[in-house]
Backbone bond lengths (Angstrom), bond angles and torsions (degrees), N, CA, C in turn:
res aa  C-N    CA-C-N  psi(-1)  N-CA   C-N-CA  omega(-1)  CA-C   N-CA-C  phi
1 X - - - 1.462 - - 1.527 111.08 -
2 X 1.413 109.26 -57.50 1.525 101.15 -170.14 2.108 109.55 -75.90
3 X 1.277 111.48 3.41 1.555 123.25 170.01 1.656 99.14 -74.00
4 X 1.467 101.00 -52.16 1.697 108.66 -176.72 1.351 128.01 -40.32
5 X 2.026 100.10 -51.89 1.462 137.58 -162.82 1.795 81.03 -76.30
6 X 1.292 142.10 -62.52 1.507 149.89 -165.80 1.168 94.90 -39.14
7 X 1.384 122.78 -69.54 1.688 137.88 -155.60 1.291 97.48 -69.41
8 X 1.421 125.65 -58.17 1.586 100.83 -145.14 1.966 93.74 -132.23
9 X 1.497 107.57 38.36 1.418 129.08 166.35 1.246 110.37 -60.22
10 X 1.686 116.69 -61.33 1.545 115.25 176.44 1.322 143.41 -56.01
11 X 1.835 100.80 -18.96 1.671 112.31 168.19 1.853 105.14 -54.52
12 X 1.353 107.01 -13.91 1.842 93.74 175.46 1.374 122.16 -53.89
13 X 1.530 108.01 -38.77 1.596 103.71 175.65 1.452 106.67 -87.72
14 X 1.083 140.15 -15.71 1.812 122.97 157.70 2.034 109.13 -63.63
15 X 1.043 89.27 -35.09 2.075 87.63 163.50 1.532 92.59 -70.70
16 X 1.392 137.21 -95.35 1.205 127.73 -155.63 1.179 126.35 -38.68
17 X 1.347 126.16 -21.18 1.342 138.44 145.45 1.618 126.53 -23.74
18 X 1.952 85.14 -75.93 1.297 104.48 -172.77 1.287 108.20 -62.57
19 X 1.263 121.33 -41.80 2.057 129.87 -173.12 2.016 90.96 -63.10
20 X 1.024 112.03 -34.77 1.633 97.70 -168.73 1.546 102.64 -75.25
21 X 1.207 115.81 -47.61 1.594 120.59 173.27 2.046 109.95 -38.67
22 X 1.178 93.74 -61.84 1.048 107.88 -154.83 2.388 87.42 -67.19
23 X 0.923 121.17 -44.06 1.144 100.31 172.74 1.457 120.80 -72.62
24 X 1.558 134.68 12.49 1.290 119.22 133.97 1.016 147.51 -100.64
25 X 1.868 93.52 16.28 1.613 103.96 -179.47 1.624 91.55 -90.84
26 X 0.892 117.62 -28.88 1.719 116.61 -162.45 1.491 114.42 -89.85
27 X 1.696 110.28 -26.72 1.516 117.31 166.35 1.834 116.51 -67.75
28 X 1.358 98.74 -173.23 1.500 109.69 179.68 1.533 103.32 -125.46
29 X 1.133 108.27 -166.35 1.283 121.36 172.04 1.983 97.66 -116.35
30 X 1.389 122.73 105.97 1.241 147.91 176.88 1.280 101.82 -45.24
31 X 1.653 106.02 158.12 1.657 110.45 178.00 1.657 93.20 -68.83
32 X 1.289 123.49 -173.13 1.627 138.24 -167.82 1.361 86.51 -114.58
33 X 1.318 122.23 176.52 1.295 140.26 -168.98 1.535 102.58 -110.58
34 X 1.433 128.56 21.18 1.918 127.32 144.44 1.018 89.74 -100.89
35 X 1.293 156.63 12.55 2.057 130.66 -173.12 1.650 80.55 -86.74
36 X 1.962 90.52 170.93 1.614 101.50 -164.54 1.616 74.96 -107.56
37 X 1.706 99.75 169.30 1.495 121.10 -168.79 1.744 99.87 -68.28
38 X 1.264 122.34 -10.33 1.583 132.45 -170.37 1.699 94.59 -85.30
39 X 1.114 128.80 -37.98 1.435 122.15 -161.60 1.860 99.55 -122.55
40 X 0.958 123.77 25.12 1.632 133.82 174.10 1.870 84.40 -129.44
41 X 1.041 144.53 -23.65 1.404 139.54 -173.28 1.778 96.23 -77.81
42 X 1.700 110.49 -40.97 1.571 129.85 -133.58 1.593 65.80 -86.55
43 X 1.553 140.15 -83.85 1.026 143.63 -137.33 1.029 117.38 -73.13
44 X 1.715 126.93 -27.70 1.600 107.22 163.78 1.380 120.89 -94.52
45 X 1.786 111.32 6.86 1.401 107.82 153.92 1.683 119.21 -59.65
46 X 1.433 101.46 -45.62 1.566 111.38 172.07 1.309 125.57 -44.56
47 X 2.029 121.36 -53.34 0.782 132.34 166.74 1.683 139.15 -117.76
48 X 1.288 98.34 65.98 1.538 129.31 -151.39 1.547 106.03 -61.29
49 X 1.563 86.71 -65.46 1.726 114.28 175.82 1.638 107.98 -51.65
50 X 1.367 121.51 -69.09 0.925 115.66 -149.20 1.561 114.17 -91.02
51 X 1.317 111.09 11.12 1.760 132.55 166.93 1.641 88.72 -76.70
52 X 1.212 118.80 -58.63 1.290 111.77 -149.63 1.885 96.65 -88.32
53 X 0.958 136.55 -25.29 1.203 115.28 158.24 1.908 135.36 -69.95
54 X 1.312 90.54 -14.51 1.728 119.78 149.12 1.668 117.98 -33.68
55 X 1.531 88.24 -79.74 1.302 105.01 -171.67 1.797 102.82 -65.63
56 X 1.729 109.60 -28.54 1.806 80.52 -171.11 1.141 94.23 -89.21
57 X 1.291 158.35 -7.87 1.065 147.12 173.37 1.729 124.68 -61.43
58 X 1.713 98.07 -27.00 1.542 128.79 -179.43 1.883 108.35 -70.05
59 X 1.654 100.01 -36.32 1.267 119.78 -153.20 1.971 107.76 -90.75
60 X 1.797 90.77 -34.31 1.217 106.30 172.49 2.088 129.19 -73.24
61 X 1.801 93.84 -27.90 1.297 106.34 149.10 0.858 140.12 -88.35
62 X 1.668 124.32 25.92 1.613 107.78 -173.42 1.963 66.89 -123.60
63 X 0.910 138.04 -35.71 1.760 136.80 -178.41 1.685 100.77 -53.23
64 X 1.510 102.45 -49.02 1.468 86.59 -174.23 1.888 122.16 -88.74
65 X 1.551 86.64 1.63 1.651 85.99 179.05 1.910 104.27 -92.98
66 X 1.514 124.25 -18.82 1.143 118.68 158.77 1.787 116.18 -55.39
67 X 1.478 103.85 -41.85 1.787 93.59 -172.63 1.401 105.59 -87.65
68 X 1.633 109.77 14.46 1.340 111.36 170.94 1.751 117.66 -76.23
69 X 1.715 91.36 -45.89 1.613 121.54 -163.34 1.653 79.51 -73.44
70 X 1.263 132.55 -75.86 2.054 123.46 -176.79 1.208 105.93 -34.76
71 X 1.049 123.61 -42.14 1.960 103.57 -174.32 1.250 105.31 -87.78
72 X 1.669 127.41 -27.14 1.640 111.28 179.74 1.509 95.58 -75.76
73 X 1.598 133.72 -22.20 0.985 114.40 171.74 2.121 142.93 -66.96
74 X 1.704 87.09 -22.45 1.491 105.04 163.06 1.568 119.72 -74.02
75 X 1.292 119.09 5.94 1.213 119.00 178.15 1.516 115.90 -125.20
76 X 1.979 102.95 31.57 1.528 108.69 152.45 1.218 131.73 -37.00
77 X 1.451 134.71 123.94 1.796 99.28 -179.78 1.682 88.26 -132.12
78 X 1.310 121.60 2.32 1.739 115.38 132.13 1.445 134.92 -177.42
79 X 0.916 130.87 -178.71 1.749 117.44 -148.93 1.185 115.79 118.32
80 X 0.999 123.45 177.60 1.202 134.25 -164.28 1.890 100.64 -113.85
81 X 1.314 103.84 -167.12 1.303 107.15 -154.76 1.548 106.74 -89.95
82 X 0.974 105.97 -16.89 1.602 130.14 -174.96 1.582 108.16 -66.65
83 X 1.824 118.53 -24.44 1.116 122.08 -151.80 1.819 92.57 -88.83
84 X 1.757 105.15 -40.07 1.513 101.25 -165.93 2.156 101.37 -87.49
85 X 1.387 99.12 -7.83 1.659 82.16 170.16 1.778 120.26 -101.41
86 X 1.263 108.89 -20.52 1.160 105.37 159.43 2.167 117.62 -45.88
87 X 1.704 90.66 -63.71 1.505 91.00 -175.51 1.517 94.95 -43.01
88 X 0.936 137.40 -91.37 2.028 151.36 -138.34 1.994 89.67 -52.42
89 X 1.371 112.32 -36.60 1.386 85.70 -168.62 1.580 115.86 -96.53
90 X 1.330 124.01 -16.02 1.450 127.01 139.23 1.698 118.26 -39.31
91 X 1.145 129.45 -54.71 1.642 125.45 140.33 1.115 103.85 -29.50
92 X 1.312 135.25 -75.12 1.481 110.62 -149.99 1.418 105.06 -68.93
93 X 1.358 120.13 -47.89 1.564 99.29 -166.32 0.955 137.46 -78.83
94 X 2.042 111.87 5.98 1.697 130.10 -176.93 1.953 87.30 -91.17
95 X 1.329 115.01 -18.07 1.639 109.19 -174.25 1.457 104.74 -79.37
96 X 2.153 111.20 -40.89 1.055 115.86 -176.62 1.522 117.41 -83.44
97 X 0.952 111.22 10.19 1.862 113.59 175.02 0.919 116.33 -101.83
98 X 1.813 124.00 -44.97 1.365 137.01 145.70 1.564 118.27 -21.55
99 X 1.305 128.00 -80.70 1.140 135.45 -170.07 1.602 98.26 -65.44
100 X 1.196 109.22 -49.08 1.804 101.60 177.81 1.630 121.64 -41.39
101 X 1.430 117.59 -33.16 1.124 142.41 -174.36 1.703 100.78 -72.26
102 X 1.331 100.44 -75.53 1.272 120.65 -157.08 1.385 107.61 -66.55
103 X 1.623 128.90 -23.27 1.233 138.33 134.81 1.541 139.79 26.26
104 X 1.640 83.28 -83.33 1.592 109.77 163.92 1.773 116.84 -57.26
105 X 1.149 87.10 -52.23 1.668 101.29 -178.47 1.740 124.76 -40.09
106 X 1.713 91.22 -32.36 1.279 106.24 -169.79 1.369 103.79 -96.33
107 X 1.233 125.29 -19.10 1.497 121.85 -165.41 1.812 82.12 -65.81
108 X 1.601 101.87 -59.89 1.961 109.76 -155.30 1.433 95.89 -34.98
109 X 1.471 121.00 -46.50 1.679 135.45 -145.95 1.762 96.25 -75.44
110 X 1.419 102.32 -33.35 1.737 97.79 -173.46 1.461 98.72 -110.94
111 X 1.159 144.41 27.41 1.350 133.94 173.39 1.953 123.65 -150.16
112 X 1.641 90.76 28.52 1.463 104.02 -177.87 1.305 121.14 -49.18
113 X 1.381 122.52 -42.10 1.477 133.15 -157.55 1.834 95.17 -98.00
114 X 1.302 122.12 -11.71 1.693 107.26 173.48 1.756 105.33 -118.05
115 X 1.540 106.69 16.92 2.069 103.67 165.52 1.539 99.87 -98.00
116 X 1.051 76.53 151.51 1.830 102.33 174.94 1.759 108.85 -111.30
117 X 1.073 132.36 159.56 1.136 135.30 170.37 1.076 110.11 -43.50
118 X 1.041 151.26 -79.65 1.372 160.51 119.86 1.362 104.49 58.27
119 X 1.821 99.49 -92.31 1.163 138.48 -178.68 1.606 103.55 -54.06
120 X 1.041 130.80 -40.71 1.722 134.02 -149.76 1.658 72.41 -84.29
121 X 0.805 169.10 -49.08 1.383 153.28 -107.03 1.533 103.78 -117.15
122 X 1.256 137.24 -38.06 1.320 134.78 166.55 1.157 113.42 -76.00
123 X 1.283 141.79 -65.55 1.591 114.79 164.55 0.907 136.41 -38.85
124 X 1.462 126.18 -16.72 1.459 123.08 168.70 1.122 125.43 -93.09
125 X 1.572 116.67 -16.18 1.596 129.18 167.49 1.542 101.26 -68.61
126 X 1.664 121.05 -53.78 1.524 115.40 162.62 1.084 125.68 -50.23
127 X 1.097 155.74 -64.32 1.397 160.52 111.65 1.591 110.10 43.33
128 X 1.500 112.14 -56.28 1.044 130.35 -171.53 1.868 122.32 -87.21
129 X 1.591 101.08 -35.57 1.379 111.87 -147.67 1.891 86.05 -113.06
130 X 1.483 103.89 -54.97 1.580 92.10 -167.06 1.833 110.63 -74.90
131 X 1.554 76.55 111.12 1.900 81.81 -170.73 1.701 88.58 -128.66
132 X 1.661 127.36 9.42 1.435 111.11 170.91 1.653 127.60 -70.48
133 X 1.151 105.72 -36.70 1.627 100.91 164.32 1.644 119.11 -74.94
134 X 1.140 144.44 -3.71 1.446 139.68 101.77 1.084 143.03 -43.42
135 X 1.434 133.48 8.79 1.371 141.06 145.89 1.447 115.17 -90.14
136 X 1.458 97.34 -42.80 1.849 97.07 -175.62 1.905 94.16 -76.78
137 X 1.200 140.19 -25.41 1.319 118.99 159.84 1.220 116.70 -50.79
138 X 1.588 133.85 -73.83 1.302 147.56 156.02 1.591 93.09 0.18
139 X 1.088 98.87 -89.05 2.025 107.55 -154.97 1.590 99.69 -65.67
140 X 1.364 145.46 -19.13 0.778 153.75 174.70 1.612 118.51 -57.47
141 X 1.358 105.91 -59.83 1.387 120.98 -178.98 1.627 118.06 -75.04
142 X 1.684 87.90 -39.32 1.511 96.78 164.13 1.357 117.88 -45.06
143 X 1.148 103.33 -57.43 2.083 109.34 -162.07 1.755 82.84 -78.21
144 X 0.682 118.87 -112.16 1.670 129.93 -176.78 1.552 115.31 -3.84
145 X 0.698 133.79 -39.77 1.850 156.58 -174.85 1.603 80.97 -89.00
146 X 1.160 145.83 -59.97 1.526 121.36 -136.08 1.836 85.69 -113.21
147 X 0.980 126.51 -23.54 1.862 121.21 178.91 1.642 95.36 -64.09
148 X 1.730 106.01 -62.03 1.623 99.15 -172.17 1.560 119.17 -77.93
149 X 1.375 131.62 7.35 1.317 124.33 130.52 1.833 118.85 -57.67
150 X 0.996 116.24 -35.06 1.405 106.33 -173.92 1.460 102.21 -97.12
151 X 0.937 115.39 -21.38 1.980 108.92 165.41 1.145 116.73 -78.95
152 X 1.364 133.18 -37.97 1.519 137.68 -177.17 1.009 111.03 -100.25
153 X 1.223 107.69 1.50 2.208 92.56 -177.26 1.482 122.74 44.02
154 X 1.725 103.37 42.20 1.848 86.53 -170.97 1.613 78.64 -73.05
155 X 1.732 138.25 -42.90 1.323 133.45 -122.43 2.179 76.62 -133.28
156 X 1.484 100.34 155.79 1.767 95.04 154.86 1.442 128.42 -67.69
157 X 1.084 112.47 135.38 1.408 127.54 -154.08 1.620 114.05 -56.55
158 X 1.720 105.63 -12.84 1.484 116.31 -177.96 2.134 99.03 -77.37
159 X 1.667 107.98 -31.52 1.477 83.36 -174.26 1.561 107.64 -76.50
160 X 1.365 128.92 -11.76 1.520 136.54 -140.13 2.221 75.78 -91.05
161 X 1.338 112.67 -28.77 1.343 120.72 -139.74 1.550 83.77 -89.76
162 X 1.463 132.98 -29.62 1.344 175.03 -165.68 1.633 86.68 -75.10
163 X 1.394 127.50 -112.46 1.146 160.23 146.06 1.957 94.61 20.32
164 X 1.013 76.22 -78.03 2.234 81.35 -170.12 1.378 87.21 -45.96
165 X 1.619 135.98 -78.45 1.011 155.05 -151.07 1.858 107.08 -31.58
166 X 1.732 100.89 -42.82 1.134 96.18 173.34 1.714 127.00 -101.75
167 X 0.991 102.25 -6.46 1.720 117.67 128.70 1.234 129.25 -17.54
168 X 1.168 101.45 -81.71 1.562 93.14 171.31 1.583 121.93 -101.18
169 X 0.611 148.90 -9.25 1.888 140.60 105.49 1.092 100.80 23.29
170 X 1.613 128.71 -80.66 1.317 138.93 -126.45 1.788 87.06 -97.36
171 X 1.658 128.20 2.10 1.378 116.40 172.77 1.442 117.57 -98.48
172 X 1.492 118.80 28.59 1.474 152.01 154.25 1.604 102.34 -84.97
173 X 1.476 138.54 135.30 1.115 117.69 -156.86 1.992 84.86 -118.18
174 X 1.089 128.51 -6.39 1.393 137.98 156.13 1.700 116.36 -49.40
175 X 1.042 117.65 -54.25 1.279 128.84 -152.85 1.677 101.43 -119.51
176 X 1.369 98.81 26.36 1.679 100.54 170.72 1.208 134.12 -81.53
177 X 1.413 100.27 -33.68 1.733 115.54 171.71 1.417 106.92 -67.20
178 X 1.507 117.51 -39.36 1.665 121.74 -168.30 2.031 89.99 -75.05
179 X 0.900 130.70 -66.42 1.167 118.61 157.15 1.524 132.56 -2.40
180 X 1.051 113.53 -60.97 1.537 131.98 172.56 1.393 123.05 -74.85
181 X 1.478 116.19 -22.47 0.790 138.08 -171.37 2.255 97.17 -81.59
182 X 1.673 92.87 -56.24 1.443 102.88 179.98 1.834 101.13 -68.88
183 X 0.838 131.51 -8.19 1.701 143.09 -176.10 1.284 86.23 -76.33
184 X 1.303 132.38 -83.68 1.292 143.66 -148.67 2.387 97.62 -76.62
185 X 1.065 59.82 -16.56 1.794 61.42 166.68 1.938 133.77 -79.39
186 X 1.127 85.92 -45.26 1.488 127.25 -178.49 1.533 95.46 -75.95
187 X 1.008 119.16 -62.60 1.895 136.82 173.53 1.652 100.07 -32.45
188 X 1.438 105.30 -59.18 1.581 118.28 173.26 1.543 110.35 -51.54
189 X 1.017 109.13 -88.81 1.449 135.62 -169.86 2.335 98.42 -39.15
190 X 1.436 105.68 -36.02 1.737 92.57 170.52 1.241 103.59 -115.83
191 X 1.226 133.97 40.16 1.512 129.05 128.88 0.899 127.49 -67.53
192 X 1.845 105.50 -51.78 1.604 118.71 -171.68 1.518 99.89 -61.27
193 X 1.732 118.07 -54.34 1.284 113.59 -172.42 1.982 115.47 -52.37
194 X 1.064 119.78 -66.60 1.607 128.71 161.01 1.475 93.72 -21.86
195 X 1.437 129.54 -70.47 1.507 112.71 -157.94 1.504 123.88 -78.98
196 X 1.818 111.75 -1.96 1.658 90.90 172.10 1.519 83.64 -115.33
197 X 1.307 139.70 3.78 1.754 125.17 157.56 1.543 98.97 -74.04
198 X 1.076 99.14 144.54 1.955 116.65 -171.66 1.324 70.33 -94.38
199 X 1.747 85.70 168.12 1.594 105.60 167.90 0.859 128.18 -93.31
200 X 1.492 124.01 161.30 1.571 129.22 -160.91 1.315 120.82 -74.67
201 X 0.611 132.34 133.64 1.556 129.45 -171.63 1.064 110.59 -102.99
202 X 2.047 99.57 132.52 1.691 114.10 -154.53 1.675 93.49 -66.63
203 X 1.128 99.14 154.00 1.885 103.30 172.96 1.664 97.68 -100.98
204 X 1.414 133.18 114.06 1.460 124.37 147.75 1.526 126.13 -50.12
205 X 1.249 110.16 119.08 1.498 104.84 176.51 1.518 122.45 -81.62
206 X 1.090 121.15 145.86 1.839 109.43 -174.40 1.478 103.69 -78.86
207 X 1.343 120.33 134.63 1.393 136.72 -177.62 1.788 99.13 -49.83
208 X 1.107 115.43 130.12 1.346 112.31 151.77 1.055 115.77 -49.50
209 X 1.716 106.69 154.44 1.532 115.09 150.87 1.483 145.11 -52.20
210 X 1.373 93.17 -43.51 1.499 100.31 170.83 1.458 109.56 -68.67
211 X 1.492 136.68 -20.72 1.075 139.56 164.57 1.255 150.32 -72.88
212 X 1.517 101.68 4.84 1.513 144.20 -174.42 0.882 109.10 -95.09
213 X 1.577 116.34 115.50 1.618 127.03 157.98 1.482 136.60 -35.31
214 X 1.034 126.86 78.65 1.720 127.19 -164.81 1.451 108.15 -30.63
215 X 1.341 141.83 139.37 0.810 130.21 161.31 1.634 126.55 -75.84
216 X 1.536 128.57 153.96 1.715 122.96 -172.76 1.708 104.59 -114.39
217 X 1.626 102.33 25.91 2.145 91.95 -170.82 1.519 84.69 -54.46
218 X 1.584 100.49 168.34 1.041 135.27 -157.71 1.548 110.86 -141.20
219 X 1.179 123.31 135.68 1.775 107.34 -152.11 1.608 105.12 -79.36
220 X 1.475 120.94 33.24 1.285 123.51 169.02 1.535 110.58 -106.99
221 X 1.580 103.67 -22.60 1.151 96.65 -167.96 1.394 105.15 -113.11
222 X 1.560 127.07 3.19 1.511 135.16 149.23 1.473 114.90 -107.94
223 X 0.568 153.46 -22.51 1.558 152.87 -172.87 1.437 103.43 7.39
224 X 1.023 154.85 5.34 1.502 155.55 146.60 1.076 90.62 -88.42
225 X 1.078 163.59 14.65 1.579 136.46 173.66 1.437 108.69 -80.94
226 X 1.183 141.50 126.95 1.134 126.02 -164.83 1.656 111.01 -92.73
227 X 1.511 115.33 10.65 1.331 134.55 133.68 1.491 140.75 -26.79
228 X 1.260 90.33 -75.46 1.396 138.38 -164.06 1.278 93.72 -60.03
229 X 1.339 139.64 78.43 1.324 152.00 -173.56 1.782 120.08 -136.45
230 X 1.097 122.09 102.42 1.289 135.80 -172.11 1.281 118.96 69.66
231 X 1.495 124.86 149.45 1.458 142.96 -159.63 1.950 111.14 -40.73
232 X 1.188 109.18 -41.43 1.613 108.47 156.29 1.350 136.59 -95.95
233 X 1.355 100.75 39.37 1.857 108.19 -172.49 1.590 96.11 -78.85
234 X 1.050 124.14 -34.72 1.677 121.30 -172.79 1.110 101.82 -45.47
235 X 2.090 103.60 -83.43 1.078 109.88 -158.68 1.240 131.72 -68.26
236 X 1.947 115.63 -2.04 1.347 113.28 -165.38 2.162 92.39 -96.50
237 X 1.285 98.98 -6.68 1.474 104.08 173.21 2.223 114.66 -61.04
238 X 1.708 79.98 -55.07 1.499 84.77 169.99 1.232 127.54 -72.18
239 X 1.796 123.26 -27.48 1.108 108.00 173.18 1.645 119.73 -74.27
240 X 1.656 117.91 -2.44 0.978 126.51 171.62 1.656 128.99 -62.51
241 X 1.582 92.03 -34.05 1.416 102.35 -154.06 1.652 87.42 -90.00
242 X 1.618 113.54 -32.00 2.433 96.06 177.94 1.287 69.49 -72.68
243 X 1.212 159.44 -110.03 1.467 144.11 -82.53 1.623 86.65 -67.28
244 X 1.377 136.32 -56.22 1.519 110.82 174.81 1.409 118.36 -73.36
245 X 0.771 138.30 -7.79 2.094 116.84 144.35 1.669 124.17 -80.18
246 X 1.523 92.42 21.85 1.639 99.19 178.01 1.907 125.80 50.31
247 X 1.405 78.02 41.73 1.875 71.15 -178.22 1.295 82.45 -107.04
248 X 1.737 96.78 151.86 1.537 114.13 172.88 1.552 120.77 -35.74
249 X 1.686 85.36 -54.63 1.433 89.51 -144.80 1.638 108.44 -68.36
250 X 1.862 121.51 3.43 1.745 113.34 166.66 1.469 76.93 -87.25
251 X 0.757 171.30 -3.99 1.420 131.72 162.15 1.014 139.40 -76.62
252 X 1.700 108.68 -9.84 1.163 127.23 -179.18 1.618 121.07 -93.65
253 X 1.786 97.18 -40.95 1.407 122.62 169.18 1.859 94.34 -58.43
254 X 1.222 129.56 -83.03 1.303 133.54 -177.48 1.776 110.50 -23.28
255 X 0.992 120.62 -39.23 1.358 106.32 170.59 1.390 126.75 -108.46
256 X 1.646 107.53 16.34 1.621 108.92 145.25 1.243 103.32 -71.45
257 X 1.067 99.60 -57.77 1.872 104.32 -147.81 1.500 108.84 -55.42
258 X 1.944 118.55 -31.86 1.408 104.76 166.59 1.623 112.61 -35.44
259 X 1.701 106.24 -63.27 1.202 120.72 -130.32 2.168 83.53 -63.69
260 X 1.062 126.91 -10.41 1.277 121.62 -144.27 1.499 90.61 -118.98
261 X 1.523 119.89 -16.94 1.306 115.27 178.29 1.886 93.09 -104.27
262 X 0.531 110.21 25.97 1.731 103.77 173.20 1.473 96.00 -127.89
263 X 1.568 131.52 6.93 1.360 127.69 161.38 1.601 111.75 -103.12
264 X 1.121 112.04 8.57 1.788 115.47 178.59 1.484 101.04 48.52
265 X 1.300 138.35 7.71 1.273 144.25 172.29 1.744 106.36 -52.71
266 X 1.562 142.47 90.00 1.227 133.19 154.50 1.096 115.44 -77.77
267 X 1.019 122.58 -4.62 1.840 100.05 162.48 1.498 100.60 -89.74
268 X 0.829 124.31 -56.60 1.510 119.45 -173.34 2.121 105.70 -51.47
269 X 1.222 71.92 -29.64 2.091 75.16 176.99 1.577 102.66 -53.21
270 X 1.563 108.34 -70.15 1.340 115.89 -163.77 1.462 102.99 -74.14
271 X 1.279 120.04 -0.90 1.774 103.25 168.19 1.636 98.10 -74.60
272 X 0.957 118.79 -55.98 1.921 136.61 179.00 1.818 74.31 -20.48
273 X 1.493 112.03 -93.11 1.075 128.91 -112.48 1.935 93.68 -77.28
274 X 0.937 103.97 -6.02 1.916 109.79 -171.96 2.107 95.41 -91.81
275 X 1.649 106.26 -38.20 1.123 91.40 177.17 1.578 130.58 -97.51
276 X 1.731 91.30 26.57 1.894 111.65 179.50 1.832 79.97 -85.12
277 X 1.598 105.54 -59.84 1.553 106.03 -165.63 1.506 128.20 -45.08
278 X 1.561 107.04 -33.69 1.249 123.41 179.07 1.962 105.12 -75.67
């Protein structure tokens, strides 16, 4: 499953694409924010249905462009940690500005028959006007989305270079929608790329040395070692190997084990050496 979710994770933003398209084929163009509450009541009585399949279509692409930003984010291949939460949370807040926006839109579309003139008139001035938590998504994802393409190399560093660019673009409050518009473009265009590039394949790094478990053979269980020489060759091997990573305690072990190998004592050797193992 999660091999499945790897491979074909990034087709989310060619869906989020398609769901954003498809909610401006199915929307309208809204009354403006001078219509009176009598003719903003008249028009989403008219277009009730197809406001509200608008908005879920709006609602369904900003969901799938977040599990877009998590899977381009699992395909860090370096950077620091900053690179894959920046991307996901620039997603969230171009998803959460979107829907914040689009919000209003939906109340008019589902609540025609209980507004009053009155009433119809502020949601549609909101509707219209509060577009700031959709800019700071916009510029958000932009800068953040297009730095950790060029730090992580999930994408080539020319779209990441792409990406910021329209980032800050979108902090012109004119050219914000066209912005979003190139967001959801770009969204397209590195899905498709992500989904016929396979994924990268993790590189294992070889364990350091210093990070290596000393070994405790014991000259019964190497006897070729050309080490492995008298009744405390084991254990004075292991107390060798902490005394070179500087932990106390071979230094401490190292000068039992003289005192215990200068008694030719092998039983007392292999008691040493069973309670190194333990």
């Amino acid at each position: 499953m999660q091999a499945w979710l790897t491979r074909w994770g990034p087709l989310a933003g060619a869906l989020s694409a398609v769901a954003f398209v498809a909610s401006f084929i199915t929307g309208s163009s809204t009354p403006d924010s001078d219509q009176t509450g009598a003719q903003v009541i008249s028009w989403y009585t008219a277009h009730h249905t197809s406001q509200i399949l608008s908005n879920l279509f709006a609602a369904l692409a900003m969901a799938l462009l977040v599990a877009f930003a998590v899977t381009l984010a699992g395909r860090v291949r370096r950077g620091e940690r900053w690179v894959a939460v920046g991307l996901v949370a620039g997603a969230v807040c171009l998803a959460v500005g979107l829907t914040a926006t689009l919000g209003f839109n939906l109340v008019l579309a589902l609540d025609t028959s209980h507004l009053t003139t009155a009433s119809a008139q502020t949601p549609n001035l909101l509707q219209n006007e509060f577009i700031l938590p959709l800019l700071v998504g916009v510029v958000l994802f932009g800068i953040l989305g297009g730095l950790a393409m060029v730090a992580g190399r999930m994408l080539p560093a020319a779209m990441g270079w792409v990406l910021f660019a329209v980032g800050v673009a979108a902090l012109v409050p004119p050219i914000a929608w066209f912005c979003l518009l190139g967001t959801m473009l770009w969204v397209l265009i590195a899905s498709i790329w992500l989904t016929v590039q396979k994924p990268p394949a993790v590189a294992h790094e070889a364990v350091a040395a210093s990070e290596q478990v000393p070994s405790f053979t014991s000259p019964q269980t190497a006897p070729h070692s050309p080490r492995a020489r008298g009744p405390g060759a084991g254990p004075a091997r292991a107390a060798a190997a902490l005394k070179r990573q500087g932990s106390r305690q071979g230094h401490v072990i190292s000068a039992v084990l003289v005192i215990f190998r200068s008694t030719k004592s092998r039983a007392t050797s292999e008691s040493l050496r069973l309670w190194l193992r333990a």
